[in-house]
N, C-alpha and C positions, 0 to 999 in steps of 0.2 A: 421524559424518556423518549429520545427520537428512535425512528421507524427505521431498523436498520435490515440488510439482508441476509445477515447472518442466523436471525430468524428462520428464516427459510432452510435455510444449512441444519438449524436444530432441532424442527421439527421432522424432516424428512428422516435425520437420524435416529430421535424416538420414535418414530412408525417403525423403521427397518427392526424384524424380527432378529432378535438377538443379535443385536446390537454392542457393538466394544464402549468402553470409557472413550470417553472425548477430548482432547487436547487441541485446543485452539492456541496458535503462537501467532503475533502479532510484536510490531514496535510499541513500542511506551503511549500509554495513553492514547491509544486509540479506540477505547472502548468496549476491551472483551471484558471486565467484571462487570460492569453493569450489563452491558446486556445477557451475559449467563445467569446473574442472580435474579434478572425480572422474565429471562423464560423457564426458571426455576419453579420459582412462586408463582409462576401462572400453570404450569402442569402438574405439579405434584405437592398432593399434600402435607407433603413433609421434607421439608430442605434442611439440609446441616451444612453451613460454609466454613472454612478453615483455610484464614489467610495466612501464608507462612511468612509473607514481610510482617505484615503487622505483627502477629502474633507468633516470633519464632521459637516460644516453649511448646507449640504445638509440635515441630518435629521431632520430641522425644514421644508422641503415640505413635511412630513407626521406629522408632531406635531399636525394637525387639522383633520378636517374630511377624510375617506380612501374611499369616493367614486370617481371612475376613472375620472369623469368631471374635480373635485376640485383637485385631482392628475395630471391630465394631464395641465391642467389651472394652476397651480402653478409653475409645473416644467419647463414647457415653455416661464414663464416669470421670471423664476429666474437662467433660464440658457440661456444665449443667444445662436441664431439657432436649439434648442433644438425643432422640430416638429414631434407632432403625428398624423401620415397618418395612419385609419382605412385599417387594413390587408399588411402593409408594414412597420411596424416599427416592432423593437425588443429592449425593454428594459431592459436593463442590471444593476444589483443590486447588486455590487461587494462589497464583504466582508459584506455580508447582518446581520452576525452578530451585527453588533457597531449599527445596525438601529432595534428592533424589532416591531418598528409599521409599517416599510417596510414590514418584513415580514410577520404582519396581514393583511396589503392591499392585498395579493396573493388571498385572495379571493375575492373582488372583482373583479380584473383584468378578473380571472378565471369567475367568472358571466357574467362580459362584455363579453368579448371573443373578444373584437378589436385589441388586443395589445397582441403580443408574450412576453415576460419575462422567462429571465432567470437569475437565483443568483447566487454567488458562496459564500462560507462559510465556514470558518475554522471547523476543527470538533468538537471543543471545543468551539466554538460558537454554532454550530448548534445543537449539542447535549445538547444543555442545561446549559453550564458553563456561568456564567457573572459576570463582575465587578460589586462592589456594586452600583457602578452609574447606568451600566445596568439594573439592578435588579431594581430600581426604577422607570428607565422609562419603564421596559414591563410588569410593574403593572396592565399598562388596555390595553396592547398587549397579543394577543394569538396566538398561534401557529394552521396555516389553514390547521385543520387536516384533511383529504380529497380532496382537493383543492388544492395541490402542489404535484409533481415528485420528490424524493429525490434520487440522484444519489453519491455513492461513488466513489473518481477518484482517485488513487496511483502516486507517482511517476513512471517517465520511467519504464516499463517492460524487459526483458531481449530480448523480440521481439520487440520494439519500438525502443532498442537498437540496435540492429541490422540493421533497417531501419535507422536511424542518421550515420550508418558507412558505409552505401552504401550496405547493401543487400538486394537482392532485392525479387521477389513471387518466382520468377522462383527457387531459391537457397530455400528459405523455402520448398517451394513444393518437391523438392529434397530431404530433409531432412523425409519430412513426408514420401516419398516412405522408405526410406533406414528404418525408423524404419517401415511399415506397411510388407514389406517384408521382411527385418529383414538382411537385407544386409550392408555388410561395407560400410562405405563414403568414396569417393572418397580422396585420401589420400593430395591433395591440398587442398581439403573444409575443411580435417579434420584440419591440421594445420591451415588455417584461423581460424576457428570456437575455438577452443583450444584459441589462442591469444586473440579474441575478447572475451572469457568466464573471462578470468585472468585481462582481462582490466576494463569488466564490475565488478568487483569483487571490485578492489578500489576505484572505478569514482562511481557505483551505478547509480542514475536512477534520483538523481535531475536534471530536465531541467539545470540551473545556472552551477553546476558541468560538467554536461555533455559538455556544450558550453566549460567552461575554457581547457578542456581536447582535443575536437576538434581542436579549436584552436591554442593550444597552446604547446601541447602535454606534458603539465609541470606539474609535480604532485604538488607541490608548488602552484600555481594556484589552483588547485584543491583542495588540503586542506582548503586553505585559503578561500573558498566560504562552502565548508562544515562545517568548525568549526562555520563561522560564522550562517549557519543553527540552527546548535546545539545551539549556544550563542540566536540566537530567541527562541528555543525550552526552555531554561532555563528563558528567558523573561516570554515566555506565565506563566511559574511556577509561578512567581512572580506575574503578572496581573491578571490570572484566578482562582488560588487555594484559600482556604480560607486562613489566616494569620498562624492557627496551623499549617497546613498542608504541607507549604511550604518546609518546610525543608527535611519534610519525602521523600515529591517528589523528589527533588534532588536527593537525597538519595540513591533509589530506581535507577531511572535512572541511577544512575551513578555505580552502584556495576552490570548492564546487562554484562562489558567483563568478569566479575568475576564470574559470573553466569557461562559462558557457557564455560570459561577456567577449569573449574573441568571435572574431570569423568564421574562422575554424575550430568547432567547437567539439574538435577531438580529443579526447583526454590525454595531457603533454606532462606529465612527471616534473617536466621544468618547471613547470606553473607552479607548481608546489615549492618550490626552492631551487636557484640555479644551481644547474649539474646534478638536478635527483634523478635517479636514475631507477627503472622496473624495479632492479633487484633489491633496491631497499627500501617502495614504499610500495608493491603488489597485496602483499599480505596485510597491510596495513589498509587500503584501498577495500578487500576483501572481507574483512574484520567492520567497516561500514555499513556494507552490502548486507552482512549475513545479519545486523542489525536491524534491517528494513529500511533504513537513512535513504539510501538511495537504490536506485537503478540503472543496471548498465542498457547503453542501446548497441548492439553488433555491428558492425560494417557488413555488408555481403559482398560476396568474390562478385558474384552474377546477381541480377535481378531477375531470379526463377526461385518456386517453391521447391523444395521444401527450403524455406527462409533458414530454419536454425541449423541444416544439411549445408548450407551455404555460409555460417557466418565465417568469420575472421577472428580470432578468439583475442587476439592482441590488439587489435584496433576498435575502439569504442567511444562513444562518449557517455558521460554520465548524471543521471538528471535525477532532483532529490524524487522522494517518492509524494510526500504533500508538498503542492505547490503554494501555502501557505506559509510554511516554516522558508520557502527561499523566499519569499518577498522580506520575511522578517529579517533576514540575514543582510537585506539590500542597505542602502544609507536612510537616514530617516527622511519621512518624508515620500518615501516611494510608494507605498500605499495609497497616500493621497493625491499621487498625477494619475494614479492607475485610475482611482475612480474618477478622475476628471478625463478621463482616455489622451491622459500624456505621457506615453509612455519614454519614449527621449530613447537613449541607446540601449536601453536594456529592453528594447521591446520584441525583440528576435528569439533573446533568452527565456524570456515570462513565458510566452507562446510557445514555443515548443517544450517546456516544461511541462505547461497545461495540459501540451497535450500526452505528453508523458505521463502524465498525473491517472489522465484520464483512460488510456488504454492500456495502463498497468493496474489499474484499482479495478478494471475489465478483466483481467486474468492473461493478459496479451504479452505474450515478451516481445520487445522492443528491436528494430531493427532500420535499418541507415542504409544509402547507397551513396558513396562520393569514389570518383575515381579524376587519378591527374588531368588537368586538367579545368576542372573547374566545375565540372558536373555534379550535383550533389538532389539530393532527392532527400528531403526532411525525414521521412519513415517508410517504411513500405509495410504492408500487414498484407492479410489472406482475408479476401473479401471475396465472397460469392464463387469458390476455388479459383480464384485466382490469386496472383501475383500483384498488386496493388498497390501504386505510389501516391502517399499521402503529404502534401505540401500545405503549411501553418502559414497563414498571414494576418500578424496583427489587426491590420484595417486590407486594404486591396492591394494590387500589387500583381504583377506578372509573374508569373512559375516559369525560366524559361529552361530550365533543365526537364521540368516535364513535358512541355514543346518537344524537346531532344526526344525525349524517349516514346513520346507517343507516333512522333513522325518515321522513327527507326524501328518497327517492330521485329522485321527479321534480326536485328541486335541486338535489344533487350525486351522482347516477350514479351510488351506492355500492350493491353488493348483496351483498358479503361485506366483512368486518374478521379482521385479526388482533391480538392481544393476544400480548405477549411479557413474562414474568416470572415470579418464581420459585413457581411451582406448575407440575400436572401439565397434563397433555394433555384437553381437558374443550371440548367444544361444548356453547354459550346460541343455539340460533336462527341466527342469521346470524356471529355472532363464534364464531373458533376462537382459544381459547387455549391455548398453548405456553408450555412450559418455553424459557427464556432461549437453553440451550445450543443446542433443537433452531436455531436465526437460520439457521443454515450450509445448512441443508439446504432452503428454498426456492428450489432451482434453477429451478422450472415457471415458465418464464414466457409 
């Protein structure tokens, strides 16, 4: 069982007095059932779990009335050993999607207040998608708006990764000093730190992935649990879209390396099929997103905060959300120059993915500056209240649209840069550059 943060997320919520049921949504296999049923069975005496995939005769114990008597009375005589001890149990509502009168009971539970509950839920469940069976049964199910905690959970982070390969606070802590004084790393962390950036780079942040790679250290192993991801993620296409829609999904999914293999790696409709055009593949593009598949980054008009006061709603590019599953998607073979650090033409794409990977599994919404011209600024975020242009470079390389902008500050606002790529820790003036790996740790904002 790896050390994840969501822990945190679930303890802080059992402290909190009077406390709602808990709904955690996430994409497919990123790990919210195991880790709800091992912080389960670490607080509370008494766990009762009820997976509605596995086990879908379980949704006939809410097919009738959703007060907690008749809830609890039910489920304890249709699941043997299954007992509710007032202020010691914890109820577990896994894949709460396939069940939406489960999910209207949340308020009663929440009325009662004798019985902890927590759910987990695809995002495409929870967000509203359903089969048409579904759609039938949550005819006179509602959604307890007020009454539940909704919690998003990502796959492994690039610091959760770190913890599964044995590092430990003391070495993070290190890290945070070398960037807060702004000192090189120790030239041993630096090579670890380097190797484990290039590894997390193929493997990604799937729990399943991550284990085969542990393990096994065999990238074959490791595709072989990724592709099969992606073969669920083409599943759900088929199960949760509408019939028209199907295809477009696909589609769309599947032109992302092609996307971000250009120059310009603004999201083009035409990449998807000559002559596609917004109006027939937005929704379709939308229906990905709401998945957790991917991530849009915004354009902004101006390079000033407020960043999302500023975006561009129709100009974006799009980066998957584990940079894992895009290496997998790449030709074969591409795993293995990455870890020999060849990365050939896709090596623009991988990185800025990464870093995509990295400042969205952060809670960060992502955001871009290019305007005609040729000027283009890889991400800008809010760092230290400011306004903050973040440029990715695989190995070295000259930023010189950040030149632009740091040299023009009466035009665009800029009064620091950061540079991310594979060298040490080293201040030019106004630009701090950073090691690739330190990304995780600009928390300041």
């Amino acid at each position: 069982m790896y050390k994840r943060k969501i822990e945190q997320t679930l303890s802080l919520w059992k402290a909190k007095k009077g406390h709602k049921p808990l709904v955690i949504k996430g994409c497919r296999q990123c790990g919210k059932t195991s880790s709800v049923v091992d912080f389960a069975n670490k607080n509370y005496p008494n766990v009762i779990c009820l997976n509605f995939h596995e086990h879908r005769e379980y949704k006939a114990f809410f097919a009738g009335a959703l007060d907690v008597d008749t809830l609890t009375m039910t489920v304890s005589a249709g699941i043997r050993g299954a007992r509710f001890i007032p202020g010691k149990t914890c109820l577990v509502l896994d894949e709460i999607q396939e069940c939406p009168n489960a999910r209207a009971s949340l308020k009663f539970f929440k009325l009662d207040g004798r019985y902890d509950v927590i759910c987990t839920g695809s995002l495409l469940g929870v967000n509203g998608y359903r089969t048409k069976t579904e759609q039938e049964e949550e005819e006179n199910a509602s959604v307890p708006v007020g009454f539940e905690q909704v919690v998003t959970m990502y796959p492994m982070d690039f610091e959760e990764w770190l913890w599964a390969n044995g590092i430990e606070q003391q070495h993070i802590d290190y890290l945070r000093s070398c960037l807060l004084n702004e000192t090189p790393v120790n030239e041993g962390i630096h090579q670890r730190m380097r190797e484990l950036l290039l590894r997390y780079v193929v493997v990604g942040g799937m729990p399943e992935a991550v284990t085969a790679f542990l393990e096994t250290t065999n990238m074959n192993d490791v595709l072989d649990v990724q592709h099969g991801i992606i073969e669920t993620y083409k599943a759900d296409m088929l199960k949760y879209a509408r019939q028209e829609d199907k295809s477009r999904i696909r589609e769309c999914f599947e032109s992302i390396p092609a996307q971000l293999a250009k120059e310009n790696k603004k999201f083009q409709y035409a990449v998807i099929r000559k002559g596609a055009r917004s109006s027939q593949y937005a929704g379709s593009l939308q229906w990905i997103e709401d998945a957790g598949i991917i991530h849009r980054c915004h354009n902004v008009s101006i390079t000033e905060l407020p960043l999302d006061g500023n975006a561009i709603p129709d100009v974006f590019k799009v980066y998957m959300t584990d940079i894992g599953l895009l290496v997998s998607m790449l030709e074969d073979g591409t795993a293995w120059s990455i870890l020999q650090g060849n990365l050939l033409g896709y090596k623009g794409a991988i990185f800025e993915n990464l870093a995509a990977d990295i400042l969205c599994k952060m809670g960060r919404k992502l955001y871009y500056f290019q305007k005609d011209g040729g000027l283009e600024l890889d991400f800008l975020i809010r760092y230290k209240g400011e306004c903050c242009p973040l440029e990715c470079k695989a190995r070295s390389g000259n930023a010189k649209s950040m030149q632009t902008v740091l040299k023009n500050p009466e035009h665009y606002h800029i009064q620091n840069a950061l540079k991310v790529g594979d060298y040490n820790v080293g201040r030019k003036g106004q630009l701090l550059t950073l090691p690739f790996y330190m990304l995780f740790l600009l928390t300041d904002v």
